[in-house]
C-alpha positions in Angstrom: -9.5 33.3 -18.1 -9.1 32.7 -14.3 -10.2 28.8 -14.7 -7.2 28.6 -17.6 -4.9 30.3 -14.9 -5.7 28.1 -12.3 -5.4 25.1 -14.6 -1.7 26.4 -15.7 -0.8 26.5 -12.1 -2.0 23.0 -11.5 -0.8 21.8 -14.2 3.1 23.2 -13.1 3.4 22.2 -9.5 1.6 19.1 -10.0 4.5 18.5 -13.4 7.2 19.5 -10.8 5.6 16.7 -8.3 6.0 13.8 -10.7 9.3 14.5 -12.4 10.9 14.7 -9.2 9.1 11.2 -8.4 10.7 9.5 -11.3 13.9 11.0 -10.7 13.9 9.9 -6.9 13.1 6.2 -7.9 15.1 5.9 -10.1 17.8 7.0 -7.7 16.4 4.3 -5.3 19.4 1.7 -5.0 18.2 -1.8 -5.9 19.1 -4.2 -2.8 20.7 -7.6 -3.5 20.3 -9.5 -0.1 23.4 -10.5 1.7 24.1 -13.5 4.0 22.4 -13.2 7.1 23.8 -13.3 11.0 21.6 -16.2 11.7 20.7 -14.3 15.0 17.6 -12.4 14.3 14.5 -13.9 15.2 11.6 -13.0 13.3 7.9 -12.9 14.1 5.6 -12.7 10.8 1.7 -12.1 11.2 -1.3 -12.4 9.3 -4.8 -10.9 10.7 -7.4 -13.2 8.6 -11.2 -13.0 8.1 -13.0 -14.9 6.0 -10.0 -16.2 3.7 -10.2 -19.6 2.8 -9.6 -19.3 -0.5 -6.5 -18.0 -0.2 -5.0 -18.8 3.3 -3.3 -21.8 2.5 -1.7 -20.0 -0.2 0.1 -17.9 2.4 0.8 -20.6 4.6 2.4 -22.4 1.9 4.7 -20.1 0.8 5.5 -18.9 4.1 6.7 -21.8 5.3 9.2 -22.7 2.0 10.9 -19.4 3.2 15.0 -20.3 3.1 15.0 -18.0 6.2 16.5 -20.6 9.1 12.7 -22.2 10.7 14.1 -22.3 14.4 14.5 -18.3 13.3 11.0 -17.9 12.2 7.5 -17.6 13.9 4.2 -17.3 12.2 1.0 -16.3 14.0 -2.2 -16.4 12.6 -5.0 -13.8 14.1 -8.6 -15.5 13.6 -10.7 -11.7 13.0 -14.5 -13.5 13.5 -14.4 -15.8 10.7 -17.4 -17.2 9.5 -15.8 -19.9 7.2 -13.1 -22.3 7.2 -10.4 -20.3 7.4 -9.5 -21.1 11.0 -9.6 -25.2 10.5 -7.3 -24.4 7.0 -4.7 -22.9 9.7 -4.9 -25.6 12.0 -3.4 -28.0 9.2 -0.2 -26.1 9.6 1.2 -27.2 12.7 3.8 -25.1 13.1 1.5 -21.7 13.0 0.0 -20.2 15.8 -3.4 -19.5 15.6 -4.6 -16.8 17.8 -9.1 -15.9 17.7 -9.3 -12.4 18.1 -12.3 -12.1 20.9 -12.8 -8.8 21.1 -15.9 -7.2 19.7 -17.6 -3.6 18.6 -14.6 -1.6 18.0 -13.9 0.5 14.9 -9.9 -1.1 13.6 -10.5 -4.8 14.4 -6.5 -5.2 11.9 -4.9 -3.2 14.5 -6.1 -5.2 17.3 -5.3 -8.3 15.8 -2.1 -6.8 15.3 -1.5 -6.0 18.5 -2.8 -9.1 20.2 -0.3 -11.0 18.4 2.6 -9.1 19.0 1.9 -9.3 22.4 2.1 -13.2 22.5 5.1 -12.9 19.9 8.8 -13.7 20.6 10.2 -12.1 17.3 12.7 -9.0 17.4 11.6 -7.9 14.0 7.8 -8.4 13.3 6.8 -8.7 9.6 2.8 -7.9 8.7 1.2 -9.3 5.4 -2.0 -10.0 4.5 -4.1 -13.6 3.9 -4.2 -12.8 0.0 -0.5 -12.9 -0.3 2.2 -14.9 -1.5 6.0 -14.3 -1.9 9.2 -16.2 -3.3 11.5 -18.2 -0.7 14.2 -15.3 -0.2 11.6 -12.8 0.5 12.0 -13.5 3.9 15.7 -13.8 4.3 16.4 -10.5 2.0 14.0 -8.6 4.2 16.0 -9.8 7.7 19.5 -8.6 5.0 18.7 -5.8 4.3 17.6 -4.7 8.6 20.7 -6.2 9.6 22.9 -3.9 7.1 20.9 -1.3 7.4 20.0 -1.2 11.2 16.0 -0.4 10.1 13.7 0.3 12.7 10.7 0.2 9.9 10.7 -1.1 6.0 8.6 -0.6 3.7 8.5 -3.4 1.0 7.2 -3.5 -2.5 3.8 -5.2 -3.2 2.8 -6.0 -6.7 -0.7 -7.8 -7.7 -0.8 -11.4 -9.6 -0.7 -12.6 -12.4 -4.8 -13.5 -11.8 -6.9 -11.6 -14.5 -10.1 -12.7 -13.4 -13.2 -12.0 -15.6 -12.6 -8.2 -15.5 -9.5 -8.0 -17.8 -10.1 -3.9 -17.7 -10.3 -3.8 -14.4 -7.5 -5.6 -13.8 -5.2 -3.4 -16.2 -6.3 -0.4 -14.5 -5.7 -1.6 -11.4 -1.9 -3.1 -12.0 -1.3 0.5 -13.5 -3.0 2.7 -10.8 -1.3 0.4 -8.2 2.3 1.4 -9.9 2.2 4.8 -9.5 1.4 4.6 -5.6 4.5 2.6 -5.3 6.4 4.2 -7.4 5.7 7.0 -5.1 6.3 4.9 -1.9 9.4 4.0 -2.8 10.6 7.7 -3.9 9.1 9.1 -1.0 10.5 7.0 1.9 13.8 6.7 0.2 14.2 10.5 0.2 12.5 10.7 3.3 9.6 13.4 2.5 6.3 11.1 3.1 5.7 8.3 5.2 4.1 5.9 2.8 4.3 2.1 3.0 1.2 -0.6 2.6 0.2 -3.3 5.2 1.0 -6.3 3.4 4.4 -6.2 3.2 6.0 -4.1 6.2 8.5 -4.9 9.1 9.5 -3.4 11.9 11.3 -3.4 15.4 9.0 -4.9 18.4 10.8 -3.0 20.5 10.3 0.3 18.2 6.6 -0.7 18.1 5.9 -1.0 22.3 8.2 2.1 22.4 5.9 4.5 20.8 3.0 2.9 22.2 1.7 1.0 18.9 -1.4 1.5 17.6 -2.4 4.3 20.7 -3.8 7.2 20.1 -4.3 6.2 16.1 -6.6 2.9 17.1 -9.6 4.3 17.0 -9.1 4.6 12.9 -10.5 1.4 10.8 -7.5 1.8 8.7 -3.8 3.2 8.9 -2.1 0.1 10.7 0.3 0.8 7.9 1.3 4.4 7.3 0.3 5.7 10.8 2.5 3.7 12.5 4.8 4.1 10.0 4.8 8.3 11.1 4.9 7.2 14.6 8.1 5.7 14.4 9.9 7.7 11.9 9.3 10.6 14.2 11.4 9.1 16.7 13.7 7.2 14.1 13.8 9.5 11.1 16.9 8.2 9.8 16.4 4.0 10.0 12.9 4.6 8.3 13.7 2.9 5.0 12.1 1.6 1.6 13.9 -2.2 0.2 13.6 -2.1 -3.3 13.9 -5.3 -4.2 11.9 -8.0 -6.1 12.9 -11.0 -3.8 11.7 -9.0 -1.1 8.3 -8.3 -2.8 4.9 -10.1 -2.1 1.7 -10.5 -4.1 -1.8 -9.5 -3.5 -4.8 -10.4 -5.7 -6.7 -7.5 -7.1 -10.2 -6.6 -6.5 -12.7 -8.8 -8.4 -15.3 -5.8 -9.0 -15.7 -2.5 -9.2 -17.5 -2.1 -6.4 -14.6 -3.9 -4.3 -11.9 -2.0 -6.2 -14.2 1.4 -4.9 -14.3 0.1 -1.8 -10.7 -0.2 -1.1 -9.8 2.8 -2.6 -12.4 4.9 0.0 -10.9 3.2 2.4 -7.0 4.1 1.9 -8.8 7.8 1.4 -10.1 7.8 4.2 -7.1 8.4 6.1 -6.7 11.3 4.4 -7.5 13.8 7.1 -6.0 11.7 10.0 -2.2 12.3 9.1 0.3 14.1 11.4 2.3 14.7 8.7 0.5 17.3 6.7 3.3 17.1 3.9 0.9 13.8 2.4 -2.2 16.1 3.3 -0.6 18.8 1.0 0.5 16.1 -2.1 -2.8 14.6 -1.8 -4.9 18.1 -1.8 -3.0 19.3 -4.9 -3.2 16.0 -6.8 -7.0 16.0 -5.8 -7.6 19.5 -7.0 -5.7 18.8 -10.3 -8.2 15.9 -11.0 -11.0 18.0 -10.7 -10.2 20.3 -12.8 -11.3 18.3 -15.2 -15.5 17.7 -14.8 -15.0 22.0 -14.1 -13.2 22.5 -17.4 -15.7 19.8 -18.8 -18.9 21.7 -17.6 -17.5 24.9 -18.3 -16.8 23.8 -22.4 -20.8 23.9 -22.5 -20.7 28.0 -21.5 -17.4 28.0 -23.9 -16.3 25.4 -26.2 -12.8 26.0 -25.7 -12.4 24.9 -22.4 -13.2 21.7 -24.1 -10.0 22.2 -26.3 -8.0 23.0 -23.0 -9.7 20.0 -21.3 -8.1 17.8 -24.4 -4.3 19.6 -24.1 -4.4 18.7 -20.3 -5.0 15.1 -20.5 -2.7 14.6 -23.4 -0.3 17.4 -21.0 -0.7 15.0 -17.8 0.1 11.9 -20.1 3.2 13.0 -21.4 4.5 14.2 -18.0 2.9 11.1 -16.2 4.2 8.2 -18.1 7.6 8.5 -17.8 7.4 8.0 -14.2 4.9 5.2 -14.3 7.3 3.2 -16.7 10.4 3.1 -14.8 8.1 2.0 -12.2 6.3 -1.0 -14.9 9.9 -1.7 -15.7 11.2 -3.1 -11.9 7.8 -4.8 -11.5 7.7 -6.6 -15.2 4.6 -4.6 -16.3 5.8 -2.3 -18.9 3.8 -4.4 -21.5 0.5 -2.7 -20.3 1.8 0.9 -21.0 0.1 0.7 -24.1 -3.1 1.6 -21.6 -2.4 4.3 -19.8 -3.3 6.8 -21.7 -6.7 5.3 -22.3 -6.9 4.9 -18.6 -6.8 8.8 -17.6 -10.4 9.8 -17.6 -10.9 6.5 -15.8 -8.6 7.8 -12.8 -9.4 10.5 -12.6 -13.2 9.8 -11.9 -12.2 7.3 -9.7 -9.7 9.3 -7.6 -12.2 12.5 -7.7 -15.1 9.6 -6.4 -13.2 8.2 -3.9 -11.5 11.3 -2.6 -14.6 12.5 -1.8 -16.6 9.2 -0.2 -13.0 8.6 1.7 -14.0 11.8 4.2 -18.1 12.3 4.1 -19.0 8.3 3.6 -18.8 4.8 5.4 -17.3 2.0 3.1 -17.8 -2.1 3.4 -14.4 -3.8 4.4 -14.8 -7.9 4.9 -18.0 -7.8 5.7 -18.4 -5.0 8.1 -19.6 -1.4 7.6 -16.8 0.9 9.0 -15.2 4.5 8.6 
């Protein structure tokens, strides 16, 4: 009787949690980019290991931005690779490529980071990663929308490609998992109760990010160049901490290739977890982690009585119905709302995954390009 009162509870505040998600993004204004000033000059840069298979991707759609070139600077940080990816940059004259030297330390992206915003001569730096590409505007919307909005830090929407792979489930999950954290990204920073954002597809002020000392204090964390920094600033600039909800403004990543690499990443962005000054993300992520694992307990606990087993059923269909809502008014702004049809499928999926890599994110090291790090 206590486990079915604890489930209720759960099940409530964790209800109240998404409804107010979908309401808040759905209250997000969409942004139609203005003319520029022509006056900002912007520093964009990509910390690269081991892409060649997908740098000149970047590079290529970087430099068709419509975003004025004598406006633009593009800096390339070489992190240690091993392939080609340093001679593919070199065929793009107009990028700077930087090698990062340094050596033994545990957030090599946050150095490489740094070292290139110290050579930089952009106002407003942008970060995105090797595996990305973008439309032309995305560049020239972002720049709009800082100059109407005097942002000190945006976070920008990130969507995967249209790339299947050979894993066609995996990539389904993925797409739909990867709407509902920015579907909550967008919620959140727009109502300003989390500071949520992700790396490849962020910009901010350089004189913002020397002001609060960068990456210090938080640099000795493999991860969190992204939503660390992001706190950092918005405790100084809570108000000019914004979210662009755009789809020019929006880049694209490729999704893992493997389970093992999905798992990988997903430990990873866990494993910040504990590390965050704002304990308002600590809380969200604590009560959606306990509501996930109420289900192996109400799964083990239909063996001692089988109607726990019943109540295990009402919950999942429960969480579907308040769920999927949300996460279609997030498929419809990315184009995805064809592979709805899933997500119900797709629950006892995430929620093993989330319950795995909840757990490895604060007790295990993971694998990140090569390297073993935590």
């Amino acid at each position: 009787m206590i486990l079915l009162i604890i489930t209720i509870l759960l099940f409530l505040v964790y209800s109240i949690l998404i409804l107010y998600y979908r309401q808040a993004w759905l209250q997000v204004p969409t942004y139609n980019a203005d003319s520029v000033s022509g006056q900002t000059k912007v520093t964009i840069i990509v910390s690269a290991r081991n892409e060649e298979k997908n740098i000149d991707s970047l590079l290529n759609a970087l430099e068709k931005q419509s975003y004025p070139r004598h406006l633009t600077e593009i800096i390339v940080v070489d992190d240690h690779s091993t392939d080609n990816t340093a001679s593919l940059v070199k065929k793009h004259p107009a990028v700077i490529l930087v090698p990062l030297k340094v050596e033994a330390i545990n957030s090599y992206k946050k150095k490489a980071i740094e070292t290139a915003i110290t050579i930089s001569t952009g106002e407003l730096i942008i970060t995105t990663d090797a595996d990305c590409t973008m439309e032309p505007a995305w560049l020239q919307t972002i720049v709009s929308f800082k100059e109407k909005n005097n942002s000190a830090f945006i976070a920008a929407p990130v969507a995967f490609t249209n790339e299947i792979g050979k894993n066609r489930l995996l990539y389904y999950f993925q797409v739909l998992d990867f709407l509902v954290l920015q579907g909550i990204t967008g919620a959140s920073v727009d109502k300003k109760i989390l500071s949520m954002c992700n790396g490849a597809n962020l910009a901010y002020e350089k004189k913002i990010f020397n002001e609060v000392n960068g990456f210090k204090d938080i640099d000795h964390i493999a991860s969190g160049d992204d939503m660390l920094l992001m706190y950092k600033i918005k405790r100084h600039y809570p108000d000019r901490v914004h979210y662009i909800k755009s789809e020019k403004a929006m880049v694209k990543t490729i999704a893992a290739g493997n389970w093992n690499e999905f798992l990988n990443q997903r430990i990873r962005w866990a494993s910040k977890a504990s590390k965050y000054e704002d304990k308002r993300i600590f809380r969200v992520l604590l009560l959606v982690y306990l509501f996930n694992f109420l289900f192996p307990i109400l799964f083990v606990a239909g063996f001692i009585n089988h109607s726990y087993w019943f109540y295990l059923l009402y919950i999942w269909i429960a969480k579907t119905i308040v769920e999927f809502p949300f996460v279609k008014s997030v498929a419809v702004f990315f184009k995805r709302s064809a592979l709805m049809k899933y997500f119900f499928f797709f629950q006892p999926l995430h929620i093993l995954y989330t319950i795995v890599a909840g757990l490895l994110g604060q007790f295990s090291k993971y694998e990140w390009k090569g390297r073993k790090v935590k």
